[in-house]
GUMAR-549404 format. One record per residue: residue number from 0; residue in three letters; x, y, z of N, C-alpha, C in turn. Coordinates in pm, 1 decimal. Layout:
% GUMAR-549404
R   nr  rest      n.xx      n.yy      n.zz     ca.xx     ca.yy     ca.zz      c.xx      c.yy      c.zz
R  NUM   ALA         X         Y         Z         X         Y         Z         X         Y         Z
...
END
This chain:
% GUMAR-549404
R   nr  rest      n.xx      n.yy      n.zz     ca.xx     ca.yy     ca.zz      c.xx      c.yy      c.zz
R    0   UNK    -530.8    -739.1   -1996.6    -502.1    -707.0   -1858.5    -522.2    -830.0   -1770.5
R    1   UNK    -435.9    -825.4   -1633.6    -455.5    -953.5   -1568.4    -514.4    -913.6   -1465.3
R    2   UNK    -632.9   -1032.5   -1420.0    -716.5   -1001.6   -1288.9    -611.2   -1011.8   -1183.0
R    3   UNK    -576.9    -943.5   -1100.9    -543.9    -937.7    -936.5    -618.6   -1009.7    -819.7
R    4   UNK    -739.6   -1061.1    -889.5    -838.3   -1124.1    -769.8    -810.7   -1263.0    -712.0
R    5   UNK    -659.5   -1266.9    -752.3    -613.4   -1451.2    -700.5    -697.7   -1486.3    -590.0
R    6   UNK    -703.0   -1371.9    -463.5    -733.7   -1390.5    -284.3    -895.0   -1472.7    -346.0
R    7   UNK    -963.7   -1363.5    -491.6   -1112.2   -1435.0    -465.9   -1155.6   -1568.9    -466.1
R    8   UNK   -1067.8   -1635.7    -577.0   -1085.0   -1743.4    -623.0   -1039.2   -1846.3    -514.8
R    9   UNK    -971.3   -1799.5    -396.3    -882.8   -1857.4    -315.7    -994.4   -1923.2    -178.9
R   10   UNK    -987.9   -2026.9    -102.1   -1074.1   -2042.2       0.5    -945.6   -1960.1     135.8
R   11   UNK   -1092.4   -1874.5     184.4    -978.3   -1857.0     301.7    -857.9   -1891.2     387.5
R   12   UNK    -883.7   -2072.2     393.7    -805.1   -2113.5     427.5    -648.7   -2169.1     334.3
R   13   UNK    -688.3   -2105.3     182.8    -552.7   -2120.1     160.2    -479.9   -1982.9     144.3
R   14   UNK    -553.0   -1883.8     181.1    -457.7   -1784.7     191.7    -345.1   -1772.7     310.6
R   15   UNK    -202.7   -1807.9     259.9    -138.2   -1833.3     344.2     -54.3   -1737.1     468.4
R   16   UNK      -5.7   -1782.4     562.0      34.2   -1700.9     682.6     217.9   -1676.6     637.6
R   17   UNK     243.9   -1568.0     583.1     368.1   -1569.7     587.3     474.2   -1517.9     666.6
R   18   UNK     496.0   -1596.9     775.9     603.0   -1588.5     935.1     739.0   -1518.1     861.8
R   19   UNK     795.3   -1605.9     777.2     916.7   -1536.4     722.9     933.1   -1375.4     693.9
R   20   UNK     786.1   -1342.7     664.9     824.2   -1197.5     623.1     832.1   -1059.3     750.2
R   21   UNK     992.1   -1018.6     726.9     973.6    -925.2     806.4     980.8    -784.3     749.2
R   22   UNK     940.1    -676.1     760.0     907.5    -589.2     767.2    1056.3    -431.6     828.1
R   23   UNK    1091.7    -327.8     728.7    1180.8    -267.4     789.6    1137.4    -119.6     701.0
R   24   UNK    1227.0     -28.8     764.8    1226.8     103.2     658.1    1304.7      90.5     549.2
R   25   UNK    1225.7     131.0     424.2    1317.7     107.1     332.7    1467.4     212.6     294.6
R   26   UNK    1530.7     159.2     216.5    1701.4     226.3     208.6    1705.9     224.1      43.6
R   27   UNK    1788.1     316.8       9.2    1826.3     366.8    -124.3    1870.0     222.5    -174.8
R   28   UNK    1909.4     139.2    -150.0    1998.3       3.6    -227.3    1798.3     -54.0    -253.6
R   29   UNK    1720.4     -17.8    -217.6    1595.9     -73.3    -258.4    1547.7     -74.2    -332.9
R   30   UNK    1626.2      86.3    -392.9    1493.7     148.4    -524.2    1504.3      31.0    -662.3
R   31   UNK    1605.7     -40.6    -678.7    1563.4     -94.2    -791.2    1472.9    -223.0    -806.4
R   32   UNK    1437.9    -273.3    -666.3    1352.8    -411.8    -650.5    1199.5    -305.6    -646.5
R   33   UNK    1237.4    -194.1    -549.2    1114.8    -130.7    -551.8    1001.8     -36.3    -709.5
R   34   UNK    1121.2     -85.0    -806.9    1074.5     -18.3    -937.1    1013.6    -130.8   -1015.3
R   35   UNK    1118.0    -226.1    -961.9    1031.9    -346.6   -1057.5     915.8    -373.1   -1068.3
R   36   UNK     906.8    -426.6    -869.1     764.8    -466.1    -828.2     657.5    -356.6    -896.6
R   37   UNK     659.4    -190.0    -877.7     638.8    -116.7    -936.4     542.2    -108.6   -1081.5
R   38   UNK     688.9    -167.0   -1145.9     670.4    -197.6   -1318.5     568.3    -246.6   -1352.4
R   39   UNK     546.4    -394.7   -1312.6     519.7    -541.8   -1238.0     376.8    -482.6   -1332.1
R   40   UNK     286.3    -390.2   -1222.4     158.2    -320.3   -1231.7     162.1    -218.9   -1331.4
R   41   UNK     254.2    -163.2   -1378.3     188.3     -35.1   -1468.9     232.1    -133.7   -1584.8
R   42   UNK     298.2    -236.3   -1652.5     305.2    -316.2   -1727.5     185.5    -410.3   -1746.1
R   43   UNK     154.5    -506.1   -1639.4      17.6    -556.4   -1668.0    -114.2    -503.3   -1609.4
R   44   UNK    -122.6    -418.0   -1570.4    -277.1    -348.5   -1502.8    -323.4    -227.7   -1572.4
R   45   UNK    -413.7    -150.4   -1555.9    -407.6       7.9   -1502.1    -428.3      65.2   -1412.7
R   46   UNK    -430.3       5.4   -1296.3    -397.1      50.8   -1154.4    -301.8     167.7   -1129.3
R   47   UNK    -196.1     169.7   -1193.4    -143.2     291.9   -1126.6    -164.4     401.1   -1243.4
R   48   UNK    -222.2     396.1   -1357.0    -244.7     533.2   -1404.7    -129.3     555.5   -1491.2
R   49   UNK       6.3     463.2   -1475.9      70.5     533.0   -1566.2     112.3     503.0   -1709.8
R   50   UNK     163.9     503.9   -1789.0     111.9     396.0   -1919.4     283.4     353.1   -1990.2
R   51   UNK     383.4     377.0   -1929.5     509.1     316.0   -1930.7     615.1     276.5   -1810.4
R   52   UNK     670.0     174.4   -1823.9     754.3     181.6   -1692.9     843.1     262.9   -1660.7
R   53   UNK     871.9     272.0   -1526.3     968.3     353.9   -1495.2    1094.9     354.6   -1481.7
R   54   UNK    1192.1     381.8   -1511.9    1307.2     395.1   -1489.1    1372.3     373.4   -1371.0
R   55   UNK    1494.4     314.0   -1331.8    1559.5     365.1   -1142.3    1544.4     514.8   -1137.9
R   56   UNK    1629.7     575.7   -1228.7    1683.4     710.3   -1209.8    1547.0     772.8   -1210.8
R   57   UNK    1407.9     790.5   -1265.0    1344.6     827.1   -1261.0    1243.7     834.7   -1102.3
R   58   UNK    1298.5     719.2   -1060.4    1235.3     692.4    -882.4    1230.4     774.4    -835.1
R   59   UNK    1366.2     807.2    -817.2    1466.7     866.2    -720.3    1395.9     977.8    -649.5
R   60   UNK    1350.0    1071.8    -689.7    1226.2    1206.4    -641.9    1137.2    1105.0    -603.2
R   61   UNK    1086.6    1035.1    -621.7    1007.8     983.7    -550.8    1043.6     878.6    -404.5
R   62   UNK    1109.9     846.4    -437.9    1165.7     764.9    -272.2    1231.1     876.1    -187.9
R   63   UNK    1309.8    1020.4    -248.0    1332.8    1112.7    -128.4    1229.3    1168.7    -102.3
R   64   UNK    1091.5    1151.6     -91.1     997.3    1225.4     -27.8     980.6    1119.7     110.6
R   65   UNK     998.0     996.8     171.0    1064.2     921.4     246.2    1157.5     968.3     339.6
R   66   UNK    1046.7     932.4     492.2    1173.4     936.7     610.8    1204.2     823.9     655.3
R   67   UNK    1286.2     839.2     760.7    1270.6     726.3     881.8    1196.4     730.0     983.1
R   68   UNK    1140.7     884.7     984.7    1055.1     876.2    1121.0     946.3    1011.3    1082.1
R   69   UNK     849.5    1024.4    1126.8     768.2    1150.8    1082.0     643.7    1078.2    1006.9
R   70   UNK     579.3    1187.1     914.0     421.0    1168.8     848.3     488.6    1084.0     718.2
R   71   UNK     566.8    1105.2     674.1     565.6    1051.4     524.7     704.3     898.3     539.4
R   72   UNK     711.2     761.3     554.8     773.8     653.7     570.9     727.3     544.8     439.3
R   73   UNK     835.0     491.5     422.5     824.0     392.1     342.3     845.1     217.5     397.4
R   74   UNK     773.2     149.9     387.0     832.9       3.8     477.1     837.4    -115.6     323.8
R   75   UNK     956.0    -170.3     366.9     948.8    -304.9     230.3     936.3    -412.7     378.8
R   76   UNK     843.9    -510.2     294.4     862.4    -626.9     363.2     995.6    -734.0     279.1
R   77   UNK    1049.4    -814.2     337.4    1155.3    -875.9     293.2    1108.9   -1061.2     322.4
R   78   UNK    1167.9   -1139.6     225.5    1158.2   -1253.4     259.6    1245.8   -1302.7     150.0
R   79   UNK    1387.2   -1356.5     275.8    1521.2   -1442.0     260.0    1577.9   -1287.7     185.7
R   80   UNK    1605.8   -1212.0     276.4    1626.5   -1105.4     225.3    1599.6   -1037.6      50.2
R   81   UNK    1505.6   -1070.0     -16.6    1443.9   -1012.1     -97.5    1319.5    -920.4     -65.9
R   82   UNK    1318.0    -799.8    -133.6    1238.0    -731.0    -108.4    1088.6    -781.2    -202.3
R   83   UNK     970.7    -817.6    -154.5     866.0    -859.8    -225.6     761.7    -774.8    -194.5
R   84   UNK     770.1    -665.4    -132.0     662.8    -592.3    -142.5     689.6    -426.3     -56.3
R   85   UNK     608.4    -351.0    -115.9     636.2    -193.6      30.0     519.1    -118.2      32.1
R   86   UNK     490.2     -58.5     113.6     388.3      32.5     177.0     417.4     159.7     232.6
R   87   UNK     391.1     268.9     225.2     446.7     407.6     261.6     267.1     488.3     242.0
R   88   UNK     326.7     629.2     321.1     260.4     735.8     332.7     330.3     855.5     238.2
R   89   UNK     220.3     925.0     174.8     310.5    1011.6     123.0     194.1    1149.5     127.3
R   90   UNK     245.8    1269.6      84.8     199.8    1354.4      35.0      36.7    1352.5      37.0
R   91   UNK     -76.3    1381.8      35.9    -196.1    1414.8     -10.5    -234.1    1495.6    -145.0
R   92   UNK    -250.4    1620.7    -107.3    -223.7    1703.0    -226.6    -114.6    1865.4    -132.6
R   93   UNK     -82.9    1937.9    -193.7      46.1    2023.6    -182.0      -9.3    2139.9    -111.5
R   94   UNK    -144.4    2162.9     -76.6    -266.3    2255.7     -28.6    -267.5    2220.2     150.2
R   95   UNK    -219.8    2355.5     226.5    -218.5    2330.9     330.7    -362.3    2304.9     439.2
R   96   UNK    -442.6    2313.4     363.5    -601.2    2229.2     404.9    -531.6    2063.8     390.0
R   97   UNK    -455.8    2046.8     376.8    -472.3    1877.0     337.1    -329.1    1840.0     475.4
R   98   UNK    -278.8    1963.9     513.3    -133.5    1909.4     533.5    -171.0    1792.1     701.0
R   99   UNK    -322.5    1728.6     703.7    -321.9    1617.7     831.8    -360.0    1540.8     754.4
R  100   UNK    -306.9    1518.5     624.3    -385.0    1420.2     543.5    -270.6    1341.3     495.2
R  101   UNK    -267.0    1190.2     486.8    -148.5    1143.9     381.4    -240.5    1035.4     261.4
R  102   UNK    -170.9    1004.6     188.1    -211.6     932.8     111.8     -82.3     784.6     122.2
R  103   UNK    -176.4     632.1     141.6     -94.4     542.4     162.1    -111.8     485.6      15.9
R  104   UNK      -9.1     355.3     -33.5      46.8     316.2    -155.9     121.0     250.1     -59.1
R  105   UNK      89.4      77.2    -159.0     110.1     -41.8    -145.8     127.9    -115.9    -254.9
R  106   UNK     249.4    -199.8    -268.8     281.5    -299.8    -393.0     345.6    -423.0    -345.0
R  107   UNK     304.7    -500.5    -436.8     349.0    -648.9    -331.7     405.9    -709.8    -506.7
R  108   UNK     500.0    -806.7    -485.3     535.1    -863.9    -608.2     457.9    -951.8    -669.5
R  109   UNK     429.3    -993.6    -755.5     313.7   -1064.6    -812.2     306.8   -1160.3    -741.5
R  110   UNK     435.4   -1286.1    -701.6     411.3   -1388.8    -675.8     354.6   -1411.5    -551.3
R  111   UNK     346.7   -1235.7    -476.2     264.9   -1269.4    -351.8     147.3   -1223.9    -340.4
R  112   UNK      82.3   -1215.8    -496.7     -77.3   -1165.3    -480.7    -178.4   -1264.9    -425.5
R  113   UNK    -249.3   -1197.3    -325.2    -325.3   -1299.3    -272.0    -335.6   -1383.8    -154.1
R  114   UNK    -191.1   -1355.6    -104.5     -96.4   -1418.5      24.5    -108.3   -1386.9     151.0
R  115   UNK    -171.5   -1234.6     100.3    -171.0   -1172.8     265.4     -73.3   -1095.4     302.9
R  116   UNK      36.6   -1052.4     190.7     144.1   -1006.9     212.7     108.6    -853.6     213.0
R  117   UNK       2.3    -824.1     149.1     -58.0    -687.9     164.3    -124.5    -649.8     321.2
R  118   UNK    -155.7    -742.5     369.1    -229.5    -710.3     487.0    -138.1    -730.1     588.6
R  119   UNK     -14.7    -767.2     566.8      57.5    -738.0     697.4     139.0    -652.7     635.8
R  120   UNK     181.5    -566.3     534.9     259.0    -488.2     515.1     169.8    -300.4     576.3
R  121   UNK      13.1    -349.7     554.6     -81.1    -242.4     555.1    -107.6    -224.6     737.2
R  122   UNK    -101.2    -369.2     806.5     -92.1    -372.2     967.8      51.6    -282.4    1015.8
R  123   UNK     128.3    -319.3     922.0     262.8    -316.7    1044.3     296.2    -113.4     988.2
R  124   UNK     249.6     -93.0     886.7     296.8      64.9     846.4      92.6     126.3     960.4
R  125   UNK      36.0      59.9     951.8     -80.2     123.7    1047.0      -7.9     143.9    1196.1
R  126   UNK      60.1      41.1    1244.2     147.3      63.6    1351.6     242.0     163.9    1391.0
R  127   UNK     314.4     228.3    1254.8     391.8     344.2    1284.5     315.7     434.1    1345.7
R  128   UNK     155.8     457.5    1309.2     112.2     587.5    1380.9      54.2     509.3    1488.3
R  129   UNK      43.9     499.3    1597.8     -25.8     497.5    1685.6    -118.5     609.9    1758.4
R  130   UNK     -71.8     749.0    1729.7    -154.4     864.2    1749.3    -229.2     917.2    1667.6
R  131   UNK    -245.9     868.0    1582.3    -340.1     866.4    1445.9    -401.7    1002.5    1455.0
R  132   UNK    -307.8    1126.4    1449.1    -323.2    1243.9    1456.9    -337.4    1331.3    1285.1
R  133   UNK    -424.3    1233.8    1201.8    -414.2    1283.8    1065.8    -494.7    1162.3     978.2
R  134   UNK    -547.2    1206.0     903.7    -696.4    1203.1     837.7    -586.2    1083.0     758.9
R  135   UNK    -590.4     981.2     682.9    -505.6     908.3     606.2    -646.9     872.0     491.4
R  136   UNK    -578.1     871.6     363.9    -658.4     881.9     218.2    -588.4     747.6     163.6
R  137   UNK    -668.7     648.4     155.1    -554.5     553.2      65.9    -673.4     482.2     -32.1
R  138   UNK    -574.7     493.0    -146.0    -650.4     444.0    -274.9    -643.5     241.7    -271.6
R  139   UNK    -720.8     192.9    -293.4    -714.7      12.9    -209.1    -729.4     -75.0    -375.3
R  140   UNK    -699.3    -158.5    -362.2    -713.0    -282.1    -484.7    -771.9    -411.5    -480.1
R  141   UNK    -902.9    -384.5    -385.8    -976.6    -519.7    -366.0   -1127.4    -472.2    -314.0
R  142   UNK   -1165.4    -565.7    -294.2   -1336.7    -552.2    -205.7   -1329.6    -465.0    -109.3
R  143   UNK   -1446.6    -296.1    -167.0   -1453.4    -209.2     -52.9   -1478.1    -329.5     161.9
R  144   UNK   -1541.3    -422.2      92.8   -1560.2    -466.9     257.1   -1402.6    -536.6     322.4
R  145   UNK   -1356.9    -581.8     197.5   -1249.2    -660.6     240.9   -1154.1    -531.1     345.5
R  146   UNK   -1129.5    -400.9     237.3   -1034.7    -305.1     294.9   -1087.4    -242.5     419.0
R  147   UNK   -1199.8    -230.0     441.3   -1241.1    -179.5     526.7   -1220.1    -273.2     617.8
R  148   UNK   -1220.0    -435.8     677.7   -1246.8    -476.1     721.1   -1060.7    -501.0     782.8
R  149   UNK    -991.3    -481.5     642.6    -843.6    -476.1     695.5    -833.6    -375.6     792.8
R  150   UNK    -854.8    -219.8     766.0    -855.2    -114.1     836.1    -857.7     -87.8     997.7
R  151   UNK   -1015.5    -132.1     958.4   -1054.7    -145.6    1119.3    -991.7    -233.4    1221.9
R  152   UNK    -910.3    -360.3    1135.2    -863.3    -488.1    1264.3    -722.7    -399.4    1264.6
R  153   UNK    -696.1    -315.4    1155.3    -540.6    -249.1    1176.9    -548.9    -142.7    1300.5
R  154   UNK    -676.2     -84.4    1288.8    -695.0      30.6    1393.6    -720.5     -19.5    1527.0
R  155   UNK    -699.0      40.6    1664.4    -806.4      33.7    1715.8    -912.5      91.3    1724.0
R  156   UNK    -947.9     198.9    1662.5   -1062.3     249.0    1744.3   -1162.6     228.0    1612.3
R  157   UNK   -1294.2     266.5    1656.6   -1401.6     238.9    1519.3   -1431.9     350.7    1485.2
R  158   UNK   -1344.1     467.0    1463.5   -1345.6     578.6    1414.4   -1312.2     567.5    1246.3
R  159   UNK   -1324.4     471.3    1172.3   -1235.8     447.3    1019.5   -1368.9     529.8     975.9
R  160   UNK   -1369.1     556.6     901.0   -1476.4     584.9     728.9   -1374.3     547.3     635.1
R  161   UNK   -1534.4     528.4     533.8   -1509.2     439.2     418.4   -1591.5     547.6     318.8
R  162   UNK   -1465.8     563.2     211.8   -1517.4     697.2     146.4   -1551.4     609.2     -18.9
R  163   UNK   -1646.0     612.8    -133.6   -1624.0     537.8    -212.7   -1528.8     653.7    -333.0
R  164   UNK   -1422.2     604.2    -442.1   -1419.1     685.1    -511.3   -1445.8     661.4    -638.9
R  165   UNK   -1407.7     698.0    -724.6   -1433.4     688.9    -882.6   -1347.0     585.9    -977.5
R  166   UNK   -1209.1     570.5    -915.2   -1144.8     494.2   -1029.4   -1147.3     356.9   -1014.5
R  167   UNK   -1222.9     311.9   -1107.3   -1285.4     176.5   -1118.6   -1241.7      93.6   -1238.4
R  168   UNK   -1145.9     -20.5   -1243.0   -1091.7     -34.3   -1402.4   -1146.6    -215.2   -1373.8
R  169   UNK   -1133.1    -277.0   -1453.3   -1167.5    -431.0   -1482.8   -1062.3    -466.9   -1368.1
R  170   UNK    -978.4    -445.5   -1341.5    -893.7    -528.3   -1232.9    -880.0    -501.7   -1109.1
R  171   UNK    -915.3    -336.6   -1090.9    -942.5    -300.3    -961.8   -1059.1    -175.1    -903.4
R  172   UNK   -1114.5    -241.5    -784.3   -1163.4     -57.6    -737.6   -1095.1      17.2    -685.9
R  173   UNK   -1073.3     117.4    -733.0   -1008.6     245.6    -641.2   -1104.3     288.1    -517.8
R  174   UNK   -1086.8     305.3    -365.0   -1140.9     372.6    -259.9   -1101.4     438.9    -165.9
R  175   UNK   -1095.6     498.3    -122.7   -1085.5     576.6     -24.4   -1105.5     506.3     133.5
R  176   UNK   -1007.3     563.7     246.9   -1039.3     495.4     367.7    -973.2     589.7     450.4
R  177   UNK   -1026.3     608.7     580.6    -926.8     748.4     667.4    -930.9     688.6     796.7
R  178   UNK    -873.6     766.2     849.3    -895.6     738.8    1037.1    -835.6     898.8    1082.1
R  179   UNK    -929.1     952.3    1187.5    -848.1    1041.6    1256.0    -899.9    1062.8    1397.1
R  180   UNK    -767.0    1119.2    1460.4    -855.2    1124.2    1565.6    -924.1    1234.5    1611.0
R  181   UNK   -1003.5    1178.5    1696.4   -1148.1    1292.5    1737.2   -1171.9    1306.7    1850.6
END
């Protein structure tokens, strides 16, 4: 398995600022950059839990749970029009106790592990809600302080908790993080 911890080994100051990348909702002509990047991780990690790659055609249910506007959005960031990374809200669990809850999911292409390309893909989809009218659950792939520390500069208010959870593998911690409002 390969470590993901490029950012650790990295001095702050070379984690770089990437201006080029902009940020949009993603579109069906996506799903196949968005399977790769995808792949990318269930090929070299166990981060996502699943233990073969996926297919396009197999996506497909999964990118129509995706709006353009509402609780559940998908965003790719792009650079020179390639898609190198996306971030979305989706689902929680199917139990209407959960239905102010989403769960966020983030993938960046390898060559931008470490870049920062996660933390502005995780700023600019924190931006869709501005009424932060719903509890948000997102499973993270780095230092509980680091994510938390993303969170809070994504939020304004200092309403975040930091929940710890269980899935813990050699390459990543799994955690928990919410905001709602109160």
């Amino acid at each position: 398995m390969q470590s993901l911890n490029n950012r650790d080994e990295m001095n702050e100051s070379e984690v770089v600022n990437l201006p080029a990348i902009q940020t949009r909702a993603a579109n069906r002509d996506d799903l196949p950059r968005l399977t790769e990047i995808c792949n990318y991780y269930v090929v070299h990690t166990p981060i996502t839990f699943d233990v073969k790659p996926w297919a396009v055609e197999q996506r497909i249910s999964w990118f129509e749970q995706f709006d353009k506007t509402g609780r559940y959005r998908l965003l790719v960031a792009e650079q020179d029009s390639l898609v190198v990374g996306y971030a979305g809200t989706t689902r929680f669990r199917p139990k209407a106790a959960y239905d102010t809850t989403v769960e966020t999911t983030i993938y960046c292409a390898a060559e931008f592990i470490g870049k920062g390309l996660g933390t502005q893909l995780y700023a600019a989809l924190f931006r869709l809600y501005p009424e932060r009218t719903f509890i948000a659950s997102s499973p993270g792939m780095c230092r509980p302080t680091q994510f938390r520390q993303l969170c809070t500069n994504a939020s304004d208010s200092n309403q975040l908790e930091y929940f710890p959870r269980t899935a813990i593998s050699s390459t990543a911690i799994g955690m928990s993080a919410g905001w709602s409002a109160r």
